[in-house]
TORVOFI-812967 format. One record per residue: x, y, z of N, C-alpha, C in turn; residue number from 1. Coordinates in Angstrom, 3 decimals. Example, Ala and Ser with C-alpha at 12.3 -4.5 7.8 and 13.67 -1.06 7.14 Angstrom:
! TORVOFI-812967
      nxx      nyy      nzz     caxx     cayy     cazz      cxx      cyy      czz   n
   13.190   -5.690    7.800   12.300   -4.500    7.800   13.200   -3.300    7.800   1
   12.850   -2.250    7.080   13.670   -1.060    7.140   12.900    0.030    7.870   2
***
This chain:
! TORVOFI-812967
      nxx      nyy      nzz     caxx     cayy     cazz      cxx      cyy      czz   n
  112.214   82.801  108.930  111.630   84.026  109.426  110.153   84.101  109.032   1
  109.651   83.583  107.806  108.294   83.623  107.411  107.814   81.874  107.281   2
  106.899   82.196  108.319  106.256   80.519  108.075  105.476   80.188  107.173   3
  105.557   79.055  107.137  104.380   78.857  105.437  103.187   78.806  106.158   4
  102.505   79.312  105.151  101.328   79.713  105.431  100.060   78.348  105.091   5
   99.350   77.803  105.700   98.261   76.382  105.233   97.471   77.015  105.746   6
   96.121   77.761  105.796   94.956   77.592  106.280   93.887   76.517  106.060   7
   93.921   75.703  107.469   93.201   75.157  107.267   91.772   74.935  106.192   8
   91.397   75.710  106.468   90.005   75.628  105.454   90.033   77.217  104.368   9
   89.241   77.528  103.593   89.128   78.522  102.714   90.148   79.031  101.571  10
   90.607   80.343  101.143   91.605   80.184  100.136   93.225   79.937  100.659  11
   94.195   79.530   99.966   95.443   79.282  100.154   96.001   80.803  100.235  12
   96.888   80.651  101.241   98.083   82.431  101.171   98.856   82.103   99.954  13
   98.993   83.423   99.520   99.871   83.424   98.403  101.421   82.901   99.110  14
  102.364   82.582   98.338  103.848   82.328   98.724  104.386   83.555   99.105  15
  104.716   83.354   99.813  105.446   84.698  100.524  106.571   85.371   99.513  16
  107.475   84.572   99.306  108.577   85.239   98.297  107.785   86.123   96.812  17
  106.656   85.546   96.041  106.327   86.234   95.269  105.506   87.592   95.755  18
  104.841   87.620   97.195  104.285   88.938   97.927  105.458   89.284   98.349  19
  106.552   89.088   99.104  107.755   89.800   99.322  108.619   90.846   97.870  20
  108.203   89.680   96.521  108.688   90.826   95.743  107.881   91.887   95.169  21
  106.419   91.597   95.717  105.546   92.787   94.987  105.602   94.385   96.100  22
  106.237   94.081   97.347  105.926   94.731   98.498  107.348   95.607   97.863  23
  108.258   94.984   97.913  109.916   95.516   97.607  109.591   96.007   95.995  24
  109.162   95.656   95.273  108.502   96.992   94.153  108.674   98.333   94.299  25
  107.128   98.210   95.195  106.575   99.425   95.758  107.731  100.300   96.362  26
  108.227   99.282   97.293  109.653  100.209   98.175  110.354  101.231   97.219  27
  110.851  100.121   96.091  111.512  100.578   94.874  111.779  101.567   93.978  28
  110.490  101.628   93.610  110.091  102.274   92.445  109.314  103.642   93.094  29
  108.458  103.461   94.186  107.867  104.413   94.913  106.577  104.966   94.372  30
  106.195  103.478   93.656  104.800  103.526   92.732  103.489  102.870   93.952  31
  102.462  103.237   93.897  101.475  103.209   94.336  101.360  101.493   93.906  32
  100.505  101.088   95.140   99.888   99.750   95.177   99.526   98.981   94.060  33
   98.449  100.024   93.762   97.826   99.500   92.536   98.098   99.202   91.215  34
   99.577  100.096   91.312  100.183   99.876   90.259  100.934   98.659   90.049  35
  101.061   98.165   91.230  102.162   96.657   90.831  101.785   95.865   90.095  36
  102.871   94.993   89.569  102.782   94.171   88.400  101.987   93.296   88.549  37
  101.036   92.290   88.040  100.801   90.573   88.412  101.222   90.225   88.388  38
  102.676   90.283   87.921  103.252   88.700   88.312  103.513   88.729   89.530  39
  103.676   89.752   90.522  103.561   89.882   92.096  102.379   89.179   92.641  40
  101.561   88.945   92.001   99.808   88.817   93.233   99.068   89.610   92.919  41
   98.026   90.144   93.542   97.371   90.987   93.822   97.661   91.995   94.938  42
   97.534   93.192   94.673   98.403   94.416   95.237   97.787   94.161   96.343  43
   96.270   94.139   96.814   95.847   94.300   98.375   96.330   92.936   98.979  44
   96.562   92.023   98.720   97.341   90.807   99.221   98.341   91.448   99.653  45
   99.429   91.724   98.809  100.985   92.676   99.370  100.612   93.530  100.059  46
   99.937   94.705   99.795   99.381   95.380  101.125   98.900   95.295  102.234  47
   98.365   94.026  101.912   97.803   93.370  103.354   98.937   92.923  104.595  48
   99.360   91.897  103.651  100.555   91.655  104.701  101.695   92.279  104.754  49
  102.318   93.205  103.955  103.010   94.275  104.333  102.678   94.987  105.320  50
  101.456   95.637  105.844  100.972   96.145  107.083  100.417   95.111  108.034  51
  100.319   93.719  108.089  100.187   92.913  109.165  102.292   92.469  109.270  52
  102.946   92.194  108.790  104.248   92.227  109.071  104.959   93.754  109.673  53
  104.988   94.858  109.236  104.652   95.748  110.195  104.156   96.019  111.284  54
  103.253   95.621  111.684  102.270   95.434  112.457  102.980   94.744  113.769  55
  103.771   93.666  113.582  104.423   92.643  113.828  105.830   92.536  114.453  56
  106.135   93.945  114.345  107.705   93.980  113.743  108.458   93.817  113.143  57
  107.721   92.640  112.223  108.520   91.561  111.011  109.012   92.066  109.908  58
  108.475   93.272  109.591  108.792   94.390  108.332  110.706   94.473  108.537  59
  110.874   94.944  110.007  112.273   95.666  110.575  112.870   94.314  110.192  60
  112.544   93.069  110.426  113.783   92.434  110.445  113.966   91.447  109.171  61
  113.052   91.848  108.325  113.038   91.384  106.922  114.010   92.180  106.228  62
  114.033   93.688  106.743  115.125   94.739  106.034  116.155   93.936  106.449  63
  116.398   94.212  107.727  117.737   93.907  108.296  118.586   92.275  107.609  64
  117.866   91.662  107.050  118.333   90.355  107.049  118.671   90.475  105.334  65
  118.186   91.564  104.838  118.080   91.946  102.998  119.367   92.400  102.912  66
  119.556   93.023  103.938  120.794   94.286  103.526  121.380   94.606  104.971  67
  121.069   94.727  106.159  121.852   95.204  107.259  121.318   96.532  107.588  68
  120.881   97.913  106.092  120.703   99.062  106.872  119.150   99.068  106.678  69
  118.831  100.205  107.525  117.281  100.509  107.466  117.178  101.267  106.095  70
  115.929  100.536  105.516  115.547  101.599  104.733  114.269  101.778  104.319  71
  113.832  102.581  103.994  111.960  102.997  103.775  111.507  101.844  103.328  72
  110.174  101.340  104.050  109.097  100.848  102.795  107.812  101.314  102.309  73
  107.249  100.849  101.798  106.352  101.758  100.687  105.432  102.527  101.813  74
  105.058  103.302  101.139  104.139  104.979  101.531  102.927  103.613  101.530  75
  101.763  104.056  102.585  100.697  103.689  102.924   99.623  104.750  102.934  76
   98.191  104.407  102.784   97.127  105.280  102.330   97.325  106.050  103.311  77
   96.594  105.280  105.020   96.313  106.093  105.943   97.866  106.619  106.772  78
   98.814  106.956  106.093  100.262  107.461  106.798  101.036  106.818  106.400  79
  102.261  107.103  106.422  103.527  106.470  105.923  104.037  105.580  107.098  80
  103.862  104.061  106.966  104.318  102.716  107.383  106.026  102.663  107.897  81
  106.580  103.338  107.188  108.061  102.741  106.452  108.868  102.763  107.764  82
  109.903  102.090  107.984  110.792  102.192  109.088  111.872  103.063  108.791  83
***
């Protein structure tokens, strides 16, 4: 469902599974961005692609494949994202 990420030239994407668990944090706990841990990444990384997978549709079927039901993901600055 998530392709690995190589850009050609400039910095490397983080691994998806360690931004997948900083994003599902947030879901979690219902703590603000900035608050996530490092050992996640860097929060605007998870934020980033948390709202480009959204963006995408890819958010909906990342739930669906976690668990089967819908359920919120994290609160966003400009409006709430969550499905």
């Amino acid at each position: 469902m998530l392709l690995p990420h190589k850009p050609p030239t400039g910095r490397p994407y983080h691994e998806h599974r360690t931004v997948l668990g900083g994003i599902l944090w947030v879901a979690r706990t219902g703590s603000s961005w900035r608050e996530m841990p490092e050992d996640y990444g860097n929060w605007e990384t998870a934020y980033r692609r948390y709202r480009l997978w959204v963006e995408q549709g890819l958010w909906e079927r990342i739930l669906e494949a976690l668990g089967g039901e819908r359920c919120p993901g994290p609160a966003t600055k400009g409006g709430d994202l969550s499905l």
